[in-house]
C-alpha positions in Angstrom: -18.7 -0.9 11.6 -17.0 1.9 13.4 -17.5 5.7 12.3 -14.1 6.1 11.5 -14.7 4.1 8.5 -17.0 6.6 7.3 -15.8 8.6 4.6 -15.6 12.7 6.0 -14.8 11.5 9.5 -10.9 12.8 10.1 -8.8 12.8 13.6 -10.8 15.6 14.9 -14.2 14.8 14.0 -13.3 11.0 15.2 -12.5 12.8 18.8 -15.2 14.6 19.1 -17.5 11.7 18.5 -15.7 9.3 20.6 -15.4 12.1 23.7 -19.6 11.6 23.2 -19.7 7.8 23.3 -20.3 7.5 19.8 -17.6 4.5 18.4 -19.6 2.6 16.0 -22.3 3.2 13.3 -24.6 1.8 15.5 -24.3 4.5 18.0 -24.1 7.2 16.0 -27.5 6.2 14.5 -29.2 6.2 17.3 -28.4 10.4 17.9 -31.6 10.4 16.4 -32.7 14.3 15.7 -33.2 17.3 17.6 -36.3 18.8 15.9 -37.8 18.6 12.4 -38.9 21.1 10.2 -42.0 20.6 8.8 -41.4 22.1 4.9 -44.7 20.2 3.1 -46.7 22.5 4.3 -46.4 26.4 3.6 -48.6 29.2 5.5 -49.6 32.4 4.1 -48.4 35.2 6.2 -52.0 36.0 6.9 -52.5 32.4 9.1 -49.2 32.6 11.1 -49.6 33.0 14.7 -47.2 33.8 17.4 -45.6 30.7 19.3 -45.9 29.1 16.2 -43.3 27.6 13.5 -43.7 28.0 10.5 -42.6 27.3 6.7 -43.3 31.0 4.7 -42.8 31.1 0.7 -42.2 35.0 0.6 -40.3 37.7 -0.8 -38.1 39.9 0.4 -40.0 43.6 0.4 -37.9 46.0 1.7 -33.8 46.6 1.5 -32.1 44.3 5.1 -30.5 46.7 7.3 -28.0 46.1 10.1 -27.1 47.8 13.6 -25.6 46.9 16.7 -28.4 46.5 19.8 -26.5 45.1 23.3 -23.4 43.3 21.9 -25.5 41.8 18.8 -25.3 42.6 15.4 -29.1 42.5 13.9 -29.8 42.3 10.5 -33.3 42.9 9.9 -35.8 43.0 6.6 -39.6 42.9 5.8 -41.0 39.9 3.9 -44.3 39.7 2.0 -46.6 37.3 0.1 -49.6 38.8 -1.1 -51.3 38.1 2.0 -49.4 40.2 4.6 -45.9 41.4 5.5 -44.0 40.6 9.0 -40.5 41.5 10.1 -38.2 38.8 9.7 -34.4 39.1 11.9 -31.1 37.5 12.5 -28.8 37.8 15.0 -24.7 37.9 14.8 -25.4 36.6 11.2 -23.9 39.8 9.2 -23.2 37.6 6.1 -27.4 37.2 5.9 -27.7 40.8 4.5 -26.1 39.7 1.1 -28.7 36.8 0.7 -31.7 39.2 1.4 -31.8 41.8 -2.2 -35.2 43.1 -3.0 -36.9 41.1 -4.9 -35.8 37.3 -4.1 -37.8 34.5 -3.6 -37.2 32.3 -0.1 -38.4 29.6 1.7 -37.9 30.3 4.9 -39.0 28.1 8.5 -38.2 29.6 11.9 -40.7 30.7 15.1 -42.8 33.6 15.1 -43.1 35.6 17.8 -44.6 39.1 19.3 -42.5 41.9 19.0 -44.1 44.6 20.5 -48.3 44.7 18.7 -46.4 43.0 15.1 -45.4 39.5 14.3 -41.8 38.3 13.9 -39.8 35.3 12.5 -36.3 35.2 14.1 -33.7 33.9 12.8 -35.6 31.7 10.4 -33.7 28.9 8.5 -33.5 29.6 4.3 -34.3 26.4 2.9 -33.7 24.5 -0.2 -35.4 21.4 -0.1 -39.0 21.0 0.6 -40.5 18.0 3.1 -39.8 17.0 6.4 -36.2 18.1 7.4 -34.4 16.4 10.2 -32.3 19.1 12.8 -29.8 17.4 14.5 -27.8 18.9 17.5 -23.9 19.5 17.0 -21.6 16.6 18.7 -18.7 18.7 20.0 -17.2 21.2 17.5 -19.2 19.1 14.8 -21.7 21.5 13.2 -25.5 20.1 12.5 -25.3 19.7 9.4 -22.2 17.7 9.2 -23.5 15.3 11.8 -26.5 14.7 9.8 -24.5 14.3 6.6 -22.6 11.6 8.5 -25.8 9.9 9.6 -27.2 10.2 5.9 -23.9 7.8 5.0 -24.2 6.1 7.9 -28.2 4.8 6.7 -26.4 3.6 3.4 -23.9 1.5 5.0 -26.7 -0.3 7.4 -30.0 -0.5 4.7 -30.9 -4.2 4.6 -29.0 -5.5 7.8 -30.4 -3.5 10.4 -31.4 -6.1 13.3 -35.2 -6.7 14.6 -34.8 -6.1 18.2 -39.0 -6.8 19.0 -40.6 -10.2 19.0 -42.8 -10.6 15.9 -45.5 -11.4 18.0 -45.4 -8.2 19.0 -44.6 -6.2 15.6 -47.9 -8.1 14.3 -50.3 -7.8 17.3 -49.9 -3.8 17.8 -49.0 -3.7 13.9 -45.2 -2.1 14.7 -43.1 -0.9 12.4 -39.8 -2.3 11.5 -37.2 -1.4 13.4 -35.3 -0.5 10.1 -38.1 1.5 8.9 -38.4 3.4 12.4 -34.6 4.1 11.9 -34.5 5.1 8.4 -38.0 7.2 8.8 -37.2 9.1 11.7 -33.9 10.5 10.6 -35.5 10.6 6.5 -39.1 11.0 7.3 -41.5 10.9 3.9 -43.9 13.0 5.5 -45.5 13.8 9.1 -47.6 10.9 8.9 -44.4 8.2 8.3 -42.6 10.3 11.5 -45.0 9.8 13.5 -45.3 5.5 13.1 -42.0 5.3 13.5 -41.8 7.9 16.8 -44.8 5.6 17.9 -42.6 2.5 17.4 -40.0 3.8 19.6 -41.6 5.3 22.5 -43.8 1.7 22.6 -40.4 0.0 22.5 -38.9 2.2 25.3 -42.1 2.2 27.3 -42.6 -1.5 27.1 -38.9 -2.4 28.1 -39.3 0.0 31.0 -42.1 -1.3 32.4 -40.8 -4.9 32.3 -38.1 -3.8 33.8 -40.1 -2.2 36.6 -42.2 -5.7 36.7 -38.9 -7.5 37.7 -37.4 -5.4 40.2 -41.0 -5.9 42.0 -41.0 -9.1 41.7 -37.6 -9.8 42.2 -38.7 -10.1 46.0 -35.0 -8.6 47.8 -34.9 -10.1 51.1 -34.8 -7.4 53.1 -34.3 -6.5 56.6 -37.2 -7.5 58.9 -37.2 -4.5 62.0 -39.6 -5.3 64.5 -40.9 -1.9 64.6 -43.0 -0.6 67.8 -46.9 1.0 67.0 -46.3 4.0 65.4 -48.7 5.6 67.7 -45.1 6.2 70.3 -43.9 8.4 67.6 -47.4 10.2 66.5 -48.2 11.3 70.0 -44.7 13.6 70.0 -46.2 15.2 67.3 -46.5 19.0 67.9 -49.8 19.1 65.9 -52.6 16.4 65.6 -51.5 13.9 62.4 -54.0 13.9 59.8 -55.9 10.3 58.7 -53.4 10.3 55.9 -50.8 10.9 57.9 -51.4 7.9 60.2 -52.5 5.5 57.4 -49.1 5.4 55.3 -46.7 5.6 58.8 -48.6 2.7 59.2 -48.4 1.3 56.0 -44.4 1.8 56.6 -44.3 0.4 59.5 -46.1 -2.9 58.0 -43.3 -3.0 55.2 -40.5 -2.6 57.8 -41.7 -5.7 59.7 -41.8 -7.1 56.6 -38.8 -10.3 55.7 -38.9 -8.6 51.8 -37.2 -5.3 51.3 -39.4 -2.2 51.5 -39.7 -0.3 48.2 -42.7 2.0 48.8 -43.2 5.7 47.3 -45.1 8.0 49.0 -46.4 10.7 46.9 -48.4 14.2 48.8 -49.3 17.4 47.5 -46.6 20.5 48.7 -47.6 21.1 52.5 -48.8 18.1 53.1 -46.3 16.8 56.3 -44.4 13.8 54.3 -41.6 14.7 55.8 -43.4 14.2 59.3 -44.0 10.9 58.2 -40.4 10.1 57.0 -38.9 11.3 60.1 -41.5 9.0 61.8 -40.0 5.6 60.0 -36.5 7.1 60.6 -37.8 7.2 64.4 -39.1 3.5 64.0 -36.0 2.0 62.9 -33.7 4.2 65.0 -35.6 2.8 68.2 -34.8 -0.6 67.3 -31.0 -0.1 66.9 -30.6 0.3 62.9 -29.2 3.8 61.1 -31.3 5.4 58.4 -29.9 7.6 55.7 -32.1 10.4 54.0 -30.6 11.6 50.6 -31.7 15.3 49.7 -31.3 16.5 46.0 -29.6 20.0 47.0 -27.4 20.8 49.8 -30.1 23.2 50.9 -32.5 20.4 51.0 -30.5 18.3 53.1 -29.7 21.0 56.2 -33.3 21.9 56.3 -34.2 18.2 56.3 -31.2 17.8 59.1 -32.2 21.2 61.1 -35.8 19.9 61.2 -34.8 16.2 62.4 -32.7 17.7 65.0 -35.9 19.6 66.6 -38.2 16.9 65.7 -35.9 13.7 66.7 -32.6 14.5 69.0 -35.2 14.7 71.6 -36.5 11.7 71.7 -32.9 10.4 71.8 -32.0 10.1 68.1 -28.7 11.2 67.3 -28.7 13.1 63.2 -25.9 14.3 61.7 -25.3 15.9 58.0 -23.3 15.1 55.2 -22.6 17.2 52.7 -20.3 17.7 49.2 -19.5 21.6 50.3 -18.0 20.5 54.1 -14.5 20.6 54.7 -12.0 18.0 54.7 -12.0 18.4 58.2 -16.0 18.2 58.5 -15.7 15.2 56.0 -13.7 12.8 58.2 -15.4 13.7 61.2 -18.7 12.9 59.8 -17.7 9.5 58.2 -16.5 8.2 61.1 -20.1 9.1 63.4 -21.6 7.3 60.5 -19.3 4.3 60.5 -19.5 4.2 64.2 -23.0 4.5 64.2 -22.6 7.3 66.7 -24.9 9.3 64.2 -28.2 7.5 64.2 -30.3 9.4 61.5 -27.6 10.6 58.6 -28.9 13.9 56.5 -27.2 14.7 53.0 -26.9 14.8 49.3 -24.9 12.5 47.1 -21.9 12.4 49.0 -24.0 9.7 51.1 -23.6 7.1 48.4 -19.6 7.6 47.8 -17.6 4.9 48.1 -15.8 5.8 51.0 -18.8 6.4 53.4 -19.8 3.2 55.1 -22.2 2.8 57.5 -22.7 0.4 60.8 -26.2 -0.9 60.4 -28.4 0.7 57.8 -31.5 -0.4 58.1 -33.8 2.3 56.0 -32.9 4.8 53.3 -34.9 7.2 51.8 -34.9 9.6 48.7 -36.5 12.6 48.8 -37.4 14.3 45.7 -37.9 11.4 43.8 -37.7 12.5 40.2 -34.1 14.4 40.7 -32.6 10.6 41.2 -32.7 7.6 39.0 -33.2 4.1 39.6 -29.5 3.8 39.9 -28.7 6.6 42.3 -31.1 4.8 45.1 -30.1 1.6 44.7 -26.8 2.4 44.9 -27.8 3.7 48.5 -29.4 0.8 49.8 -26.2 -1.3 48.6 -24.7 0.4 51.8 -26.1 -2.4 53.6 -27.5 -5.4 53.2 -31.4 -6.1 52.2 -31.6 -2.4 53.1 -35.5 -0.9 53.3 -36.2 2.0 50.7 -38.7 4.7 51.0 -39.1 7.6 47.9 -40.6 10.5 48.5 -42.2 12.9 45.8 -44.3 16.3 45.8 -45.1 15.9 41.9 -48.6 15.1 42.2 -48.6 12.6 39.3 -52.1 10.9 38.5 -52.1 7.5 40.0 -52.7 5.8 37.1 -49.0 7.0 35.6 -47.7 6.7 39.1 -48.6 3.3 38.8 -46.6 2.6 35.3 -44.0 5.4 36.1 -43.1 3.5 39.4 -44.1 0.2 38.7 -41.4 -1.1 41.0 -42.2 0.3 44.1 -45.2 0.0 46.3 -47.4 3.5 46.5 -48.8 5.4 49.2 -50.5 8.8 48.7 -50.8 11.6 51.4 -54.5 12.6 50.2 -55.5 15.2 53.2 -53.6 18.8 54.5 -53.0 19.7 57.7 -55.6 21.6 59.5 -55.7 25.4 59.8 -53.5 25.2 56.2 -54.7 28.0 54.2 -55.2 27.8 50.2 -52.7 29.7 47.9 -55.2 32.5 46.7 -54.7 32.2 43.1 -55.3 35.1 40.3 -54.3 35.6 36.4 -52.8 39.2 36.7 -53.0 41.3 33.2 -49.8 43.5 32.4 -52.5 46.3 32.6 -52.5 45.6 36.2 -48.9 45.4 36.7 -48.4 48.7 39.0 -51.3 47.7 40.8 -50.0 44.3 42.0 -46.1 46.2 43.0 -48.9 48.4 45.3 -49.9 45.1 46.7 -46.3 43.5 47.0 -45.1 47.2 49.1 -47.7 46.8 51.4 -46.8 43.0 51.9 -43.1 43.9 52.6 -44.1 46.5 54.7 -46.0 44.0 57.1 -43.0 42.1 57.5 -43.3 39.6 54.6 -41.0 38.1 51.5 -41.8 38.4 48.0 -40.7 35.5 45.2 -40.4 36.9 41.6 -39.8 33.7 39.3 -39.0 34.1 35.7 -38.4 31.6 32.8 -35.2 33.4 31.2 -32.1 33.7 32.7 -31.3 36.6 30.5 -32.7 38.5 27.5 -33.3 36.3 24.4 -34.2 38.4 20.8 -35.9 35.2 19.7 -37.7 34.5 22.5 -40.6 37.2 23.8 -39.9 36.8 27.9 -39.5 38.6 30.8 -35.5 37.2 32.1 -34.9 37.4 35.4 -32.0 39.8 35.1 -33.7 42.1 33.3 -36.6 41.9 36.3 -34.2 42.4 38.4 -32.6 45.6 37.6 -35.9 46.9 37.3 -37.3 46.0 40.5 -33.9 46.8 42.1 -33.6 50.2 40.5 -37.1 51.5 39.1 -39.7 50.1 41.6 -37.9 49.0 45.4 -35.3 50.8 45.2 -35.4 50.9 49.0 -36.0 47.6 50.1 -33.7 44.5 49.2 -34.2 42.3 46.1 -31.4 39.1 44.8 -31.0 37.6 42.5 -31.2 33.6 42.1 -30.5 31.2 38.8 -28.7 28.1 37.4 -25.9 29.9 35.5 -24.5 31.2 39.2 -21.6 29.3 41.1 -23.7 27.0 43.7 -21.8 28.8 46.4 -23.2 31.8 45.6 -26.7 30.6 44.5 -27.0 29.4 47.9 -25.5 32.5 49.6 -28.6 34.4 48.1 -31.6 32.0 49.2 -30.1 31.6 53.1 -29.9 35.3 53.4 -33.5 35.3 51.5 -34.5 32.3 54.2 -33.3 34.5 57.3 -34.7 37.2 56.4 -32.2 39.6 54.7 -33.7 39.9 51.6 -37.2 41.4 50.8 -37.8 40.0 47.7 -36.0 37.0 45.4 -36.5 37.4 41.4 -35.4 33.6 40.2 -36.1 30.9 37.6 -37.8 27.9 38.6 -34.3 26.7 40.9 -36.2 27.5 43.4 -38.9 25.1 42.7 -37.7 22.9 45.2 -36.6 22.9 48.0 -36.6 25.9 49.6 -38.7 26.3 52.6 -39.3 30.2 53.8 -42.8 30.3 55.9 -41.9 34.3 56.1 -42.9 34.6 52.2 -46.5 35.5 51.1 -46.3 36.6 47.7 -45.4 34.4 44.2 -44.8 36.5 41.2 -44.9 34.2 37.9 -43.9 36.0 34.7 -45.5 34.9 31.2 -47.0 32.2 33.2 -48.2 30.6 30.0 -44.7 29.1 29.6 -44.7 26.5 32.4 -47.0 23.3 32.7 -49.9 23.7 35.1 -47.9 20.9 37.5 -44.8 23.1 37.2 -47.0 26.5 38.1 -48.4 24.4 40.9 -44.7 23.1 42.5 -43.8 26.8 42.1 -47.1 28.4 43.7 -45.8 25.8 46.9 -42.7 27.6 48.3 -45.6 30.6 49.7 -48.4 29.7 52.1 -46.1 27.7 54.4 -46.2 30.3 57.8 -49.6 30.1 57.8 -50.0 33.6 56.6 -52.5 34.3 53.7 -50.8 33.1 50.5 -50.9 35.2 46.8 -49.9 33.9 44.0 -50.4 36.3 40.6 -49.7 34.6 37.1 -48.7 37.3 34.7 -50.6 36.0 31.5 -53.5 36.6 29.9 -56.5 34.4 30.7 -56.7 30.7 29.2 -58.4 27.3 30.1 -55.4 26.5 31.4 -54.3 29.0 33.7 -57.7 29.0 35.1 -57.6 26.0 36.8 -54.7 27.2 38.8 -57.4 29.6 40.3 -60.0 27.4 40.6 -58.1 24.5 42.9 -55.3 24.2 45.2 -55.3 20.3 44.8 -52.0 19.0 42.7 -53.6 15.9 41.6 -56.7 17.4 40.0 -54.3 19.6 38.6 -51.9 17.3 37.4 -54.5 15.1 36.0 -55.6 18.5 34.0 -52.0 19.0 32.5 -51.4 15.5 31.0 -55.6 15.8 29.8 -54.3 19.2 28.4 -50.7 18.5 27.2 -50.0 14.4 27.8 -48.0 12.8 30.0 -44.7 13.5 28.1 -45.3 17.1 29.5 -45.9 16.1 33.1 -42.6 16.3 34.8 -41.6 20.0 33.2 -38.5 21.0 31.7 -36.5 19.7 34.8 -36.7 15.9 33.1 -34.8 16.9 29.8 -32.4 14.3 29.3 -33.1 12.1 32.1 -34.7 8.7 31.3 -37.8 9.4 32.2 -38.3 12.4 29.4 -37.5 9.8 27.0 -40.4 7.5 28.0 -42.6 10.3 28.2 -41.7 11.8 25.2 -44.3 13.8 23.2 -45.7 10.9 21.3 -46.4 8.9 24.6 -50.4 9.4 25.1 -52.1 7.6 27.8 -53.5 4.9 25.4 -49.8 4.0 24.9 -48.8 3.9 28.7 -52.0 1.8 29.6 -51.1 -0.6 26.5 -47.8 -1.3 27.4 -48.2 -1.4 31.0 -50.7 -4.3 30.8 -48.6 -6.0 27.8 -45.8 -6.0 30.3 -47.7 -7.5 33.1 -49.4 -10.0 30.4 -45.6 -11.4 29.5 -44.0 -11.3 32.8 -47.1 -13.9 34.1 -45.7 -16.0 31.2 -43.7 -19.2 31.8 -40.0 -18.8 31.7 -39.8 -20.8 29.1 -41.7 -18.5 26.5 -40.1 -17.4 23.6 -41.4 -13.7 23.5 -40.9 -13.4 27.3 -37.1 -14.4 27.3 -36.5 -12.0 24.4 -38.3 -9.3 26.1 -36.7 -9.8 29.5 -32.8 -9.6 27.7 -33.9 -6.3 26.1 -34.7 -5.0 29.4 -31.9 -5.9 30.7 -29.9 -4.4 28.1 -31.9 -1.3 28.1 -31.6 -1.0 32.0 -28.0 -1.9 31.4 -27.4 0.9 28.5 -29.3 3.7 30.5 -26.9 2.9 33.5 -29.3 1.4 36.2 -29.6 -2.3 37.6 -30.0 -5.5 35.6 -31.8 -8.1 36.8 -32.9 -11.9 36.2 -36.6 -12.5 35.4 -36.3 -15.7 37.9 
């Protein structure tokens, strides 16, 4: 059935949908919802807490005003129930003054926040139904709530023939839902209890698929190229520093796999600082020396010319010939550069996607490798090693990840771990800074520049939001700009600029030209300045402790003593920031603390990977399915629950746009 057969779906609506890949019924039930608002349960005014959302049954106390406050219109009343009062708001909503007379009764569900010492809902929702409401996110110009009255007919044209897609060996042994009842209950929950089976049902479903996915690209055994590699001791001893144990053990592990007649597929996974890129430049040297090019894909431009300018030092003297290829080059730069690569002229090729285009061919590409592993998917590397044939792959990642996820997240790919820093690497001295002791720690920053060093700011706003209580990182950085260093030099660094520009900034902040950068976490990765000593983190309780971590990394790499002051107040959390410098005891904390559908940060939204770790994915889940997969996949080819299983895969690999492959 398509959605044009739905009644309420007209020529517009019909493009809208289709210009989001949504054709038939089917796909428009699986937009499954945003949020949900939780209306079965209402606080008194004198429980809520900021951060929180809330449902409030209340009254409206005091007669709505309006005014204009930097380009927004802001109506604005007080509330009460008997218990309390708070401040309730709306923004650019002028029509919201006539439903607010003294006197009325609402039901109202929105997030409370501090503003200033009181309590405020903004923007809250005014309800009419109780229960568990699903929030759905508009599709084009098509509001909310018009999408989910389109999904609400959609549910009545599908009750009864919905399709299994699970073995019922399955359903029954881990007691499943239905996959009709998962549809129906998460976009009609019956109450938080019925949501949550049927959000359990799909993450296990996703999660299970994945991994046997991930079973049978590892065991798909892709001949590969076999490079008879020299010791890696040759490469080691041109070291300009001594290699640490870890160092040497996974070069060596590399070099093993290289030798190897089966396709390397090995990540190796090291804390921020701890020379993996030492040890990729090391294979690249391995597999250069025996006559084969090696191709290292950077997620950001950036990336990829401090990658190249570090290969040229560490490489083009031992005879190794790198080059760089990049989207931003000119035409000009563009043809020159393919043809070194298809000549082979360039041994050791640096650059971002433009290495996988179609028109960039290569003359023997022997090894590939990824750096940044969690900006690419499956798809993006393989494409890559399709450059040539039986083509060796190394991933590199600084997300300390627990190994145990490591070994379910990257089931496919063989793991090493760089477990030991360099010597003479000093610890990021750690502190939770109060805003008490703000001027105090500008005191600290002055005398910091004065010496000769840079300054990061990093903020989790872009701009000013009324709904959400944050320090932006415009707003920062007028201040600091204008208010506190007025006479040194501060930029200015986020998403929402032209890349051009965004780029400008941190190069003039890498050389030196700038004193201090106020940014959002773009600068996460990525960007390598040994000359800064200082990380500023504003309302540091916002970010994951793995995130805090990645951004507490860019300082401390000069070998100069490191700060790094989170602007919070004082929690369990935030404390072990203080306490360790170590990413995987860290990291292992944050999934402890939040679960592993937190791990990777806001940086995974949308990718595949935040929708197997979603919010309902604990660790019991992940260790169920991961040995369930493993359990099938030893299963004769010829079992009934394993076939099944392996065409799902395939058709979920296949739907999320990465490889498909056979289970022989």
């Amino acid at each position: 059935m398509y959605v044009s057969d739905l009644k309420g779906v007209g020529e517009k609506r019909l493009q809208d949908l289709n210009s989001a890949g949504i054709f038939t019924v089917r796909d428009l039930l699986l937009q499954f919802p945003a949020s949900y608002r939780d209306l079965t349960h209402i606080t008194p005014l004198s429980d809520v807490r900021a951060g929180g959302m809330y449902a409030i049954n209340v009254t409206v106390a005091s007669p709505a005003t309006q005014a204009f406050a930097k380009g927004l219109m802001i109506t604005r009343t007080v509330v009460s129930d008997g218990t309390g009062e708070m401040t309730c708001v709306w923004y650019n909503q002028p029509w919201m003054k006539g439903n607010l007379s003294v006197g009325r009764s609402l039901l109202l569900y929105g997030r409370v926040e501090m503003k200033g010492k009181k309590l405020q809902m903004a923007s809250p929702a005014i309800e009419t139904e109780t229960g568990m409401q699903s929030v759905y996110k508009a599709i084009g110009s098509v509001p909310p709530k018009t999408v989910k009255q389109l999904i609400d007919k959609a549910l009545s044209s599908v009750r009864g023939t919905w399709k299994e897609t699970l073995p019922n060996e399955i359903i029954n042994r881990f007691h499943l839902m239905s996959a009709e009842d998962m549809l129906f209950f998460i976009h009609q929950p019956k109450d938080a209890c019925s949501l949550k089976d049927a959000l359990y049902r799909h993450s296990f479903e996703n999660l299970l698929l994945f991994q046997i996915a991930a079973g049978l690209m590892r065991t798909s055994g892709r001949q590969g190229i076999a490079i008879k590699v020299d010791s890696p001791d040759e490469f080691l001893k041109t070291l300009p520093f001594p290699p640490t144990n870890a160092q040497r053990r996974v070069l060596f592990e590399i070099a093993n796999d290289l030798k190897s007649p089966s396709a390397m597929a090995r990540l190796v996974q090291g804390d921020v600082g701890c020379g993996k890129t030492a040890v990729a430049f090391g294979a690249m040297y391995l597999a250069c020396k025996k006559g084969y090019q090696c191709a290292m894909m950077a997620p950001t431009e950036i990336l990829a010319r401090q990658h190249f300018e570090s290969a040229k030092e560490a490489l083009e003297p031992l005879g190794i010939a790198c080059g760089l290829l990049t989207g931003s080059m000119t035409k000009k730069e563009h043809v020159l550069a393919k043809e070194k690569i298809a000549s082979g002229q360039w041994q050791a090729v640096f650059g971002t996607h433009a290495l996988i285009t179609e028109d960039v061919s290569y003359r023997q590409l022997g090894l590939v490798i990824t750096d940044e592993q969690h900006r690419f998917g499956v798809r993006q590397r393989t494409m890559l090693s399709e450059k040539g044939a039986g083509v060796n792959v190394l991933v590199m990642s600084a997300t300390p990840i627990p190994r145990t996820l490591s070994l379910i997240l990257y089931g496919d790919l063989d793991i090493s771990v760089i477990d030991e820093m360099p010597a003479g690497r000093k610890p990021v001295k750690t502190r939770i800074v109060p805003e008490e002791k703000r001027n105090g720690m500008y005191g600290f920053i002055r005398k910091e520049v004065q010496s000769g060093r840079q300054i990061y700011f990093v903020c989790p706003l872009v701009e000013e939001s009324e709904a959400i209580e944050a320090v932006s990182a415009e707003d920062l950085y007028e201040h600091l700009k204008n208010d506190i260093f007025p006479d040194l030099t501060v930029c200015l660094v986020h998403g929402k600029m032209k890349s051009k520009d965004k780029d400008q900034e941190i190069e003039d902040f890498r050389t030196g030209k700038t004193n201090i950068m106020v940014s959002t976490t773009v600068i996460e990765v990525g960007v390598n300045v040994p000359n800064a000593t200082v990380m500023v983190i504003e309302n540091a309780e916002r970010f994951g402790l793995a995130q805090l971590h990645q951004l507490r990394g860019r300082v401390g790499r000069g070998g100069d003593e490191a700060w790094c002051f989170l602007m919070a107040n004082s929690n369990e959390r935030l404390k072990t920031m203080c306490e360790t410098n170590d990413g995987f005891v860290i990291a292992q904390k944050d999934m402890e603390l939040r679960g592993p559908g937190e791990i990777f940060g806001t940086r995974q939204s949308g990718s595949v990977m935040s929708e197997l770790l979603s919010e309902n994915t604990d660790a019991n889940m992940l260790k169920t399915t991961h040995e369930l997969a493993r359990e099938i996949l030893k299963r004769n080819d010829a079992d009934e629950t394993k076939a099944q299983l392996v065409s799902l895969a395939n058709a979920w690999l296949k739907e999320k746009g990465q490889i498909v492959l056979s289970a022989n």
